[in-house]
N, C-alpha and C positions, 0 to 999 in steps of 0.2 A: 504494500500500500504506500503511497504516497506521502512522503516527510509531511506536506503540508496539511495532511486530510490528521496529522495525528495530533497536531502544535499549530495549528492555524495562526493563530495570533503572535508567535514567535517567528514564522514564515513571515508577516504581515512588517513584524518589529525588522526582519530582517535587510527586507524591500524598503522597504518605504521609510526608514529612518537608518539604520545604520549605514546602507548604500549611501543614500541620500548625503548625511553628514561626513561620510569619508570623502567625498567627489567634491565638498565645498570644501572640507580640510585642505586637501591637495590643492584645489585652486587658487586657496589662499597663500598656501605655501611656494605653490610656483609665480604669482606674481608679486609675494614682497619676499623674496625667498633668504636676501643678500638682510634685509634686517630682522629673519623671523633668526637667523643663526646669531649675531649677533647679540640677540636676548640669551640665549642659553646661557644655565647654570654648569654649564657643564664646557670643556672642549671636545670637541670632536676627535673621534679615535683616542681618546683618552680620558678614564676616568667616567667614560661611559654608564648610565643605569642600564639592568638587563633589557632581553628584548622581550621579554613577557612583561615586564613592569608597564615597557614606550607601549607598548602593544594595549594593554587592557586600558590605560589611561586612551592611548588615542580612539579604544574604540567607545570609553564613557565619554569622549568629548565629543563625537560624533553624534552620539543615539543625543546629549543633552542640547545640541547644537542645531538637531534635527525639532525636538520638541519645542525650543524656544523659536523656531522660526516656524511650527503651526499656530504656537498662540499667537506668533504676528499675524498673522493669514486669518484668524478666525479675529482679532481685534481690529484690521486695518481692510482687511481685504473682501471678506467672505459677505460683508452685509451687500456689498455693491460686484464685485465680479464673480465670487464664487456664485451664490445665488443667481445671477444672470444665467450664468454659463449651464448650471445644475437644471433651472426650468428650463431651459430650451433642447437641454439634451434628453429632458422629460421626454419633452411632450414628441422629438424627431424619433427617439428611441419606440416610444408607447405606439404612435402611430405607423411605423414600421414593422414592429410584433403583430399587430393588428393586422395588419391589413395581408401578413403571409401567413398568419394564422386561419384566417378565412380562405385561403387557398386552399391548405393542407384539408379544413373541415367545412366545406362549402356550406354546410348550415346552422355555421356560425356568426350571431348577430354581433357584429364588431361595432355597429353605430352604436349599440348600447350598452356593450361592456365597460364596468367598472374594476378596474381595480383596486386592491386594497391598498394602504399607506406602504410605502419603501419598508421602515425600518418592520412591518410584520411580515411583509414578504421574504425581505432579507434573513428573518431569523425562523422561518420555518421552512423555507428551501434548506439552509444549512442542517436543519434538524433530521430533515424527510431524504435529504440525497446529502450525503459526505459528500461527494464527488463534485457534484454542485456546486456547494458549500467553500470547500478548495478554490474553485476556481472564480470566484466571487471574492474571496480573501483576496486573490493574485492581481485581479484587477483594479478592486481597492487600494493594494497596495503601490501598483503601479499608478496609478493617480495621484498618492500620494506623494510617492518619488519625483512627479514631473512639476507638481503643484512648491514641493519646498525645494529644488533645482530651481526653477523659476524665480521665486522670490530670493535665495540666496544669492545666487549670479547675478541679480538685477543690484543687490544690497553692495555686493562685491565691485561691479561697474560702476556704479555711481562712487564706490570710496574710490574706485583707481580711477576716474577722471578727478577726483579732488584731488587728490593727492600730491602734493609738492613735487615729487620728484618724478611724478610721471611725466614722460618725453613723447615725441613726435614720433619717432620710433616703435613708441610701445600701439600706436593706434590701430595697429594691424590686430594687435591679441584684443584689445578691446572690442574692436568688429566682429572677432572669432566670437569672445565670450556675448555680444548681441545675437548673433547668427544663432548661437547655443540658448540663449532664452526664447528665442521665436519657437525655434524648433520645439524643445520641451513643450512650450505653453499651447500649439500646435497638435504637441500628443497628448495635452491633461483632456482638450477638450476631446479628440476621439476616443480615448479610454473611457473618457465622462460614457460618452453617448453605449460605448461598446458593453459598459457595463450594465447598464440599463436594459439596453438593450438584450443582455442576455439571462437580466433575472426575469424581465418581461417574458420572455421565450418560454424558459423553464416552468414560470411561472403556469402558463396558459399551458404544456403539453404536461406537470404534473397533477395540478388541483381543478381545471376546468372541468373536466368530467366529472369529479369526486365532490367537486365543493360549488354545486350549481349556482348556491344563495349567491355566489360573488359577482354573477347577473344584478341583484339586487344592487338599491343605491349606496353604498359604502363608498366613502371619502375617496376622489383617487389622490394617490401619492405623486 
């Protein structure tokens, strides 16, 4: 069985924060690299801490690094572009399960289906299919990896144009790391939609038959 069907949420921690925080570690280190060594308590090739010690610290600095830049996203961000981006991927996602759904089962009324709220769909697919489940976490998680990419490199771009001693030279890595927020923020929203788009799916080819009432008027999500 599948690492993640056993530790979901450890799979989740793994994606979507620790990746996360080690890709903006590094990119901070490769562009102030010449002053992050001259902080060190330490010199280099000598007197060294072990590499388990550098090791666990850089990856608590990661996963904490990763954390404080979702509460930025949910304080700064989420009221006006998450929320955008989340209904529209609604409603592209919903009406696209619909509308193949009624293929598959030509006598099915999709002008009137309702669905139930996300987060009950969300936690009784994971309950009813492991498998599902998994692959619901991966997506999650990969949203959340492009969502704090995004905001860290954008955090990261704007210090290295402040930056004093950034050069004319450096403008080339700065368009790279631009190039690199489009892109991610590019895949928050198709992950957004894909994932919707495939509890919708499960959704309707597991509980539709079983759970007729949800024809009925319940809230959509």
């Amino acid at each position: 069985m599948d690492f993640a069907q056993f530790i979901p949420q450890l799979f989740y921690d793994l994606i979507g924060r620790l990746v996360a925080g080690l890709s903006l570690l590094g990119t901070v280190y490769l562009v102030w690299q010449q002053e992050i060594l001259s902080y060190l308590i330490w010199t280099p090739g000598k007197d060294e801490p072990s590499w388990l010690f550098l090791s666990l610290v850089l990856l608590l600095a990661a996963y904490i690094l990763a954390l404080v830049l979702e509460g930025l996203w949910s304080l700064i961000l989420q009221k006006w572009v998450g929320k955008y981006v989340d209904e529209r991927a609604k409603v592209k996602a919903r009406g696209q399960a619909l509308k193949e759904f009624s293929v598959v089962l030509p006598t099915f009324d999709c002008e009137h289906y309702k669905f139930p709220g996300v987060p009950i769909m969300y936690d009784i697919l994971r309950l009813k299919d492991p498998n599902v489940g998994a692959r619901l976490v991966k997506l999650r998680a990969e949203i959340q990896l492009c969502r704090t990419l995004a905001l860290g490199w954008s955090i990261i771009m704007a210090f290295w144009l402040a930056y004093p001693g950034t050069k004319i030279g450096q403008l080339p890595g700065v368009l790279g790391l631009l190039t690199c927020v489009v892109a991610v923020s590019s895949e928050y929203w198709s992950r957004r939609v894909r994932t919707y788009w495939s509890m919708y799916n499960h959704w309707l080819i597991l509980e539709e038959a079983k759970l007729p009432s949800v024809y009925s008027g319940r809230g959509d999500g």
